[in-house]
N, C-alpha and C positions, 0 to 999 in steps of 0.2 A: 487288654485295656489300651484305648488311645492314648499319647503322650498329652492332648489338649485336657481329656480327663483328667489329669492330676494337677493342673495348674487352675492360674485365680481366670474365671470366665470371661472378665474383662480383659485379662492377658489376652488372653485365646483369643478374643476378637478383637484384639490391636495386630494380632502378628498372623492372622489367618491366612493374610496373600503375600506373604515372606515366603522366600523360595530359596533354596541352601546354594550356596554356590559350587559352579562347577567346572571340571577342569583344573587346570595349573593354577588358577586366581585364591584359591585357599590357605591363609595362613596359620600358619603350625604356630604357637607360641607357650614355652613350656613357662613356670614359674620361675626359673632361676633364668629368663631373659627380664626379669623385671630387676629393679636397685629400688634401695629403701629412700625417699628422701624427706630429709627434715625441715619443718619451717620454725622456724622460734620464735611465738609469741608472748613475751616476758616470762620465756625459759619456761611455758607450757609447747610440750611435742606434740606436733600432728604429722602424724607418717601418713605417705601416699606411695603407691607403687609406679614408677616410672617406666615403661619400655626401654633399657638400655639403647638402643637402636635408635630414640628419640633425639639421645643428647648426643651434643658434636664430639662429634669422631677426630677432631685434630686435636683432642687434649684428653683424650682418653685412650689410653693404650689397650692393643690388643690382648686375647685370652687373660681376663685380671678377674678375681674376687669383685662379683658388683653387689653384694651384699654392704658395704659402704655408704654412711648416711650422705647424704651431699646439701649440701646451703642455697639458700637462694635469695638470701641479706646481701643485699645493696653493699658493695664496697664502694669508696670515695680516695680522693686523693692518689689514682694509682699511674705508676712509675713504671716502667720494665725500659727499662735502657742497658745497656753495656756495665755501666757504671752503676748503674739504681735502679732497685728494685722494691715499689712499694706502695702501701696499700692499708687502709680501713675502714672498718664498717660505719655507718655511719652512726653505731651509738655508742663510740668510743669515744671519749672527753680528747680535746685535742692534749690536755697536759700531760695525759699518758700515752699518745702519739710520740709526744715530742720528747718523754722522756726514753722510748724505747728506740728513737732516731740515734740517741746521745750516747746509747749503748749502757743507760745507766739501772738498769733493770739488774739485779742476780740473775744469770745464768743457771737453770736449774736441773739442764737436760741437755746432751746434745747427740743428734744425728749426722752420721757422715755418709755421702751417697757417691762419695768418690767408685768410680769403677763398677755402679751398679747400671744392667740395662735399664730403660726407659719404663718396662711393665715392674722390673724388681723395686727401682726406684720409686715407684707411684703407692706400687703395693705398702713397703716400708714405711713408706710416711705415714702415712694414713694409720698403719695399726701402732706409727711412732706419736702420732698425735691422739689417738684414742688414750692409749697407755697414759701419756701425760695429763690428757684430761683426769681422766680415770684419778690418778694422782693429786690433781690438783696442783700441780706444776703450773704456775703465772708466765715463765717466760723462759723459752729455751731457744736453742741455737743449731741450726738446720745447713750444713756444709754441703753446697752443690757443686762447687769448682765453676771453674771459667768455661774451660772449654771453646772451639769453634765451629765452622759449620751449618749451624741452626739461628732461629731469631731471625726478623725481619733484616738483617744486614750480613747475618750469615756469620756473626759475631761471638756468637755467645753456643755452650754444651746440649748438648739436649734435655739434659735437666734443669739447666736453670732457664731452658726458653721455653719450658713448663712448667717451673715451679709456681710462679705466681697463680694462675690459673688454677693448679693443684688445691694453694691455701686458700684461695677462695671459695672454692667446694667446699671445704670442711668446715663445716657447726660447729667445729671446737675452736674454729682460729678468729681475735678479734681486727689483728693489724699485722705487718709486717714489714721490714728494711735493712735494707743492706746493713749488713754488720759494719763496725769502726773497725779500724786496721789490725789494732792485737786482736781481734778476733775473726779477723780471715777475709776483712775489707769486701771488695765486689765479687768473692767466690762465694760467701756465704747469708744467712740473714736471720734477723731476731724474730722470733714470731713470740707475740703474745696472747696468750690461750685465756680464754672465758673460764672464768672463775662456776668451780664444780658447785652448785647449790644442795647438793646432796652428803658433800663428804663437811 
């Protein structure tokens, strides 16, 4: 039996003078080269499969779990300097911006990534921010360190001249900023996590 025999006849005569390609031009793409990503449309999910390969490569570290939802909500207000780092979406009320600036949120969780490579670093957060969602955790505290080397001025660790980017991937995170000093000042920073509609 022909392969056109099984299909709709109108197919068959759309793709009749298609011709498979050949040579070295053939891409192999297995399913775990694809990542889940999320859009949030008043906290209804629509997943799409993405080509890893698509998204940029300088904020994605190499060999990592890409089974990670990633966002793609507009942040506003965002910061990445020496000193500040920060950032949110754009449907976050400014008086909880500005209360999570002041550092006046509870603390509910926190992560420390001192001493971890750039893929362990990425990795962790990510399943550090699921967990919190998952939890229903409002606002935890995410310790990058200072660090040199990296960043536009070659100032700052390789996590924190990533972290920003990181929290913005993520569908759980609504804002973020530099922590106040008893809480680890420009090494570290508050993030506030979207509220779990299901727990």
């Amino acid at each position: 039996m022909d392969e056109s025999d099984k299909m709709d006849p109108d197919w068959a005569q759309e793709i009749e003078d298609v011709q498979p390609l050949k040579g070295k031009h053939k891409a192999k793409l297995a399913l775990s080269d694809y990542i889940v990503e999320s859009h949030d449309d008043d906290d209804d999910e629509v997943r799409e499969a993405i080509p890893h390969h698509l998204l940029p490569k300088e904020n994605i570290p190499q060999n990592l779990n890409y089974n990670i939802p990633i966002s793609d909500e507009v942040f506003n207000n965002i910061q990445h300097t020496e000193k500040t780092l920060s950032g949110c979406r754009v449907s976050i009320s400014p008086d909880h911006f500005k209360k999570l600036k002041k550092g006046s949120f509870p603390i509910e969780g926190r992560l420390d990534l001192h001493g971890f490579k750039e893929d362990q670093a990425w990795q962790g957060l990510n399943d550090f921010l699921t967990e919190t969602y998952q939890q229903n955790k409002r606002c935890v505290l995410i310790v990058h360190g200072k660090g040199k080397g990296y960043g536009d001025c070659g100032n700052m660790g390789i996590i924190k001249a990533n972290i920003c980017q990181w929290l913005q991937n993520s569908p759980y995170v609504l804002a973020y900023h530099t922590a106040q000093g008893k809480h680890g000042g420009s090494g570290a920073v508050y993030v506030l996590m979207r509220k779990n509609k299901h727990k």
